[in-house]
N, C-alpha and C positions, 0 to 999 in steps of 0.2 A: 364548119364554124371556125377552122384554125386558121382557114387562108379570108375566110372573111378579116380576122382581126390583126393579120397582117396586113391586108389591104388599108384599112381603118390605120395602122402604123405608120404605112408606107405616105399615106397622104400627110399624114399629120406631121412626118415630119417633112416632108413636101411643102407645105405651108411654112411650116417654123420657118424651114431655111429661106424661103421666098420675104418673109415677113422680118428676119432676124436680118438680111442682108440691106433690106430699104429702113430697118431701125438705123442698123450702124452706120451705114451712109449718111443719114442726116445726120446721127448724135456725133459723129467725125467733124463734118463739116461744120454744125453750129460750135463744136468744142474751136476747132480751127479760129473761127470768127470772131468769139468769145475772148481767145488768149487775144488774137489781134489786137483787138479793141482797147485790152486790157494796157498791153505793151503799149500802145500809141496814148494816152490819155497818163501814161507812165512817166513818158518822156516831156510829154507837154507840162506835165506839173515838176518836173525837174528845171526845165529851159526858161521858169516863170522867174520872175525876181520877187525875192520878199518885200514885203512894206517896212520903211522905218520911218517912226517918230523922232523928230528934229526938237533941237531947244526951241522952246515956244510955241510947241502945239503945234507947227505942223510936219505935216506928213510926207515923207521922201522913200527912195527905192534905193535900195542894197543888191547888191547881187547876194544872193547867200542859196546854199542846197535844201531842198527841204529835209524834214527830219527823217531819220530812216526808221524802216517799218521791220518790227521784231522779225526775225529769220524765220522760215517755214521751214519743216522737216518733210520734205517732195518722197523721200524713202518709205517715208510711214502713212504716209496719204496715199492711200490706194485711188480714190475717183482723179485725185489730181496727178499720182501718177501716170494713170490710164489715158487722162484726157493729153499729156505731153506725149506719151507714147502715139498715140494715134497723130496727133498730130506733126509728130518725126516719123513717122510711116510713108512706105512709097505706097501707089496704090497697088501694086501687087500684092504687097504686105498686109495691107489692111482687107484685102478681098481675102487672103489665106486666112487672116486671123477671123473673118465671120465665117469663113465656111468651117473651120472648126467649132466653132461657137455652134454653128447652125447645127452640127454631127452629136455635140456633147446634148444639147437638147432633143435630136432626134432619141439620139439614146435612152435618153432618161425617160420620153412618153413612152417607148419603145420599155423598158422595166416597168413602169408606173402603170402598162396596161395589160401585159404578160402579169404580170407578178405585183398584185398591189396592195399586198399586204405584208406589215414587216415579220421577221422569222419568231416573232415571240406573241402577233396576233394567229399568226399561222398556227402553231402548239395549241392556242386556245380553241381553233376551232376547232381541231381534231379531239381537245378533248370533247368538245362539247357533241360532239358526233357518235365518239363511243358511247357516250352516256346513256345519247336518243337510241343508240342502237341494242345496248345491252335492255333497256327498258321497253324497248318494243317486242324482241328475240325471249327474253324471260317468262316461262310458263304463269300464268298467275297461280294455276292450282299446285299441288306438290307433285312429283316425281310418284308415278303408279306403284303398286307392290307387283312386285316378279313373282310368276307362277311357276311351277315345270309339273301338269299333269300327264297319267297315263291313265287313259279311261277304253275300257273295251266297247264297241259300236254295234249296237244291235242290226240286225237287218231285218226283224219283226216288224212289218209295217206297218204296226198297232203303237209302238214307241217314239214319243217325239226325238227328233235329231239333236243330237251334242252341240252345245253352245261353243264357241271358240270365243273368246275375251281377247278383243284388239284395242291396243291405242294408240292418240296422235303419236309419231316420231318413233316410233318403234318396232320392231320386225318379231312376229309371230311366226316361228318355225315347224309345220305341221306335216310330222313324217307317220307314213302307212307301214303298219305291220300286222305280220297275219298270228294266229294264236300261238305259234312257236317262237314267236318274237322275230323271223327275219322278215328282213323290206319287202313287200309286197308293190312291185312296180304300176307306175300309173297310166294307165293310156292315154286320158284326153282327161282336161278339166274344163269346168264351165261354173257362171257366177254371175250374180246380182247384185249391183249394189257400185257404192262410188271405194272402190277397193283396188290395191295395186297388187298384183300377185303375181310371183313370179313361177314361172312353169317350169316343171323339174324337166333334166334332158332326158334322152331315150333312156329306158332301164330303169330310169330315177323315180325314188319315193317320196320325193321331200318336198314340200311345198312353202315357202315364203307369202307372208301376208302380210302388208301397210296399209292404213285405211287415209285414204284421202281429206278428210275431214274428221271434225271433235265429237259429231255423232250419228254418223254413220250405220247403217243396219242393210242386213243381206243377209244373203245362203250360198253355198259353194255344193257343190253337185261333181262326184267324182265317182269316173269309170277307170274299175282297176282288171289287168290282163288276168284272166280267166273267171270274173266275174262275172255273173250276169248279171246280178242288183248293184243297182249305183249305189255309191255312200254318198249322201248329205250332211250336210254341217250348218247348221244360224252362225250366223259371225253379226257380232255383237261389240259397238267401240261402250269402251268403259277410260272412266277417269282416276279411278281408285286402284286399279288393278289391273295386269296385262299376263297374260301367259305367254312366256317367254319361247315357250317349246311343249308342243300338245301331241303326245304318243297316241294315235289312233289305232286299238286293237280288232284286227276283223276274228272273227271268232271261228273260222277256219283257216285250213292249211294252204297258205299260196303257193304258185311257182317255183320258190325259195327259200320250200319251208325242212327243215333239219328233220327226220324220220325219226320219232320219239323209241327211246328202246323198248317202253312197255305199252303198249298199245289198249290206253284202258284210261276212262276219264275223259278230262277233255270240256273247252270252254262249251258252253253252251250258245244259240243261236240266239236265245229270250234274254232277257236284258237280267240282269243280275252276276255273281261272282264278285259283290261288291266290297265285301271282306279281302277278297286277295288282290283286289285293284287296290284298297287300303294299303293292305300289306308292302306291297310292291312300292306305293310310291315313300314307304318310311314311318304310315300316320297306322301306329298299335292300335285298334279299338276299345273302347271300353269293355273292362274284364276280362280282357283277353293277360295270362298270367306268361310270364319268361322263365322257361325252361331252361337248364344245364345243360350245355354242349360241348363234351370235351372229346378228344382227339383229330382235333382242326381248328385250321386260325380263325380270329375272331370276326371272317366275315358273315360265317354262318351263326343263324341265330334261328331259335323254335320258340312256339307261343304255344299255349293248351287253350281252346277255346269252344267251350261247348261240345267234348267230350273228343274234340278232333285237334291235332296236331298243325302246327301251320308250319313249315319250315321254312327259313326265307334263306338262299344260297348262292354263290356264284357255279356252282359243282353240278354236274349232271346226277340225279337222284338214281343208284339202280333197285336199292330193297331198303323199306319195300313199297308194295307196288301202292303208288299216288290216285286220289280218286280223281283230282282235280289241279289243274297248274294254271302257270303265267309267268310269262317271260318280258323283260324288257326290253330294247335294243343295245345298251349295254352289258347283256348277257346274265342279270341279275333275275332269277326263277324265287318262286313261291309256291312250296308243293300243300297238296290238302292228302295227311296222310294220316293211318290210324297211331294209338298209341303204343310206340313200341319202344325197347332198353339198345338197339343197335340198328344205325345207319349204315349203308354200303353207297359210297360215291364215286365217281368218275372224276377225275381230273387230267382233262387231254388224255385221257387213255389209262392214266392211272390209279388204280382202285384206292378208295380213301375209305378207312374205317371211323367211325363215333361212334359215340355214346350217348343217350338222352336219358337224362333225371328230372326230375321237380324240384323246387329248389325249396329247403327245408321251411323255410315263413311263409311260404306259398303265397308271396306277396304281388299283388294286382296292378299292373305295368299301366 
């Protein structure tokens, strides 16, 4: 397209100069002709004698000049500068002065066709472009609410499969862990649906999901290393709401899973532990009452809820002994323990002492 419009320049002013060369030639020559004329019909009414009137009416001849004709200012008269200048030109002179001529208007369609619009309609269009652009680019609906669930996945083949909440422009990050909370690596994934997903590398537990369109629907189907049952998932585009990062708990022990010090409890396969999926991801239940923990910092925290103890901790639990846990990927446990006045914990190796009370108002969290 750019050497077409050069071409379209190169003639155009090809022409001009062809067309600007046979203007100036005539308008030279007719100017030429013109002063001639003028000069000769000049002198003729100079070289004429006036009429004089004689005593008694009649009429005789005088030599006399005729009257002279106001001054011209030839400086400040540009056509009739131009027109003496051409015609005190040799012809060399005058072919130089239209090939210049010819070059300043090659030029100028040469600009006028590159470039043809001036610098302050230019700004206008660009605004006028962001405008179209910001208003076409602009969600109409509002910005989704951000999730962060951790929900444990049944393998009960009686259970429907975990919903995952995708939306336009945004990445759903859906990582595998097994009931001890470490990554449960992925072997192969598979999926339905108009979905972009990215595949974790070798080793990898973490799964990336974009859905292609505003409403979108499918299932993802994942086989993890020493599993024999696949995990499923519905993925589901939503406009209100997106889960930014979805903890999938398998409800056993993977490849890489931490050897628990008291070997007792433990998630279940059947779909339930919905209390400590609660707990874990921050959301108290109702009635569930906040116990007094003292001798540790304030990440550790105990509920009383139906005659059972819920401890939520960063700490390894050793006494006493837990019916029932969960772990997240950031390392954050939730033990189901009976009611007892002293904790014993682990902290990297190091034994940490508490205390558990009820708190005097025995007020409802």
């Amino acid at each position: 397209m750019i050497i077409n419009n050069y071409r379209k320049i190169f003639f155009t002013a090809l022409l001009s100069m062809s067309f600007m060369a046979s203007a100036h030639s005539a308008f030279a020559q007719m100017s030429l002709e013109l002063f001639n004329e003028q000069s000769k019909k000049q002198e003729e009414a100079n070289s004429k004698p006036a009429p004089k009137i004689r005593e008694g009416g009649q009429v005789g001849t005088v030599n006399a000049q005729s009257p002279e004709l106001p001054p011209v200012n030839i400086q400040n008269n540009e056509q009739l500068r131009g027109v003496l200048d051409a015609a005190n030109m040799t012809p060399e002179e005058r072919q130089a002065e239209m090939e210049a001529q010819a070059r300043d208007l090659a030029f100028d369609a040469a600009v006028n066709g590159l470039l043809p619009l001036r610098p302050d309609e230019i700004r206008r269009l660009l605004g006028k472009y962001d405008e179209s652009t910001e208003a076409a680019q602009t969600p109409i609906m509002d910005a989704p609410e951000p999730e962060i669930t951790v929900q444990t996945v049944s393998l009960d083949p009686g259970v429907a499969p975990p919903i995952i909440k995708v939306a336009p422009g945004h990445v759903t990050t859906l990582s595998m862990l097994d009931q001890s909370g470490e990554p449960w690596p992925i072997q192969d994934v598979s999926w339905g649906g108009d979905f972009d997903i990215l595949q974790p590398e070798d080793g990898g537990h973490v799964l990336r999901i974009s859905p292609l369109g505003a409403y979108n629907r499918g299932n993802l189907s994942i086989r993890l290393v020493d599993l024999n049952t696949p995990v499923t998932f519905m993925l589901q585009t939503h406009r209100d709401v997106v889960q930014y990062r979805f903890d999938a708990r398998i409800p056993k022990y993977g490849p890489s899973a931490s050897v628990p010090i008291i070997e007792q409890g433990g998630l279940k396969t059947e779909a339930g532990s919905a209390t400590l999926v609660s707990m874990l991801d921050g959301v108290i239940p109702s009635g569930a009452k906040r116990m007094i923990v003292e001798g540790i910092d304030g990440r550790t925290s105990a509920y009383m809820l139906n005659s059972e103890v819920y401890l939520r901790t960063p700490y390894t639990l050793l006494s006493p002994a837990w019916s029932n846990s969960i772990n997240s990927a950031d390392g954050l446990k939730v033990y189901t323990i009976p009611e007892t006045p002293v904790l014993l914990l682990s902290d990297n190796g190091k034994m940490v002492r508490a205390t558990l009370s009820q708190k005097a108002d025995d007020d409802d969290i």
